[in-house]
N, C-alpha and C positions, 0 to 999 in steps of 0.2 A: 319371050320365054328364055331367051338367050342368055340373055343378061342376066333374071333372074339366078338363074343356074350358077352364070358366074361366082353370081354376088354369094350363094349360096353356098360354092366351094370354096368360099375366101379366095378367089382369083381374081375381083376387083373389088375396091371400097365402095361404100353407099354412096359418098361423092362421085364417084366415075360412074357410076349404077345410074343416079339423078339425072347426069349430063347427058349420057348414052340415049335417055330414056326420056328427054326434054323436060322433067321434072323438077319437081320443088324435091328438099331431105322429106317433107312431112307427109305429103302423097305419097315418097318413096316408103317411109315409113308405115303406112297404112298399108302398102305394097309387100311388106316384107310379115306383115304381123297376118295377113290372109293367107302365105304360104308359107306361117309356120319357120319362119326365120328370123333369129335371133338377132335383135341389133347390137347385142354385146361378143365380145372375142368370147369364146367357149372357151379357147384352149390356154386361156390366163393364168397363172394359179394365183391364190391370193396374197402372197409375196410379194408376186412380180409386179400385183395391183397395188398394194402397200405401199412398195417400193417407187414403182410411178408416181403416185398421191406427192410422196414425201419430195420426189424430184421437183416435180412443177411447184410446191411451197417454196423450194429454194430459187428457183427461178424469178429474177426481177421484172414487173413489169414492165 
């Protein structure tokens, strides 16, 4: 429940969540949608998400 919490205040990522938690993302993910936890940043605005989109297209693979 530790962890959970964590991941919950945004005080660790779903990666460190998974690892802590000897888990896959996708269990974690089933983990996070039974307690009602968001696996997207809430506090993004859609700018900032535009704005990211637009960086990673400029990015080479």
């Amino acid at each position: 429940m530790i962890v959970i919490e964590l991941l919950r205040q945004g005080d660790i990522s779903a990666g460190r969540a998974a690892k802590l938690l000897g888990i896959d993302r996708w269990q974690l993910a089933e983990i996070m949608f039974a307690y009602g936890i968001s696996p997207f940043d809430d506090t993004i605005t859609r700018e900032e998400l535009e704005r990211e989109v637009i960086e990673c297209d400029r990015k080479p693979m």
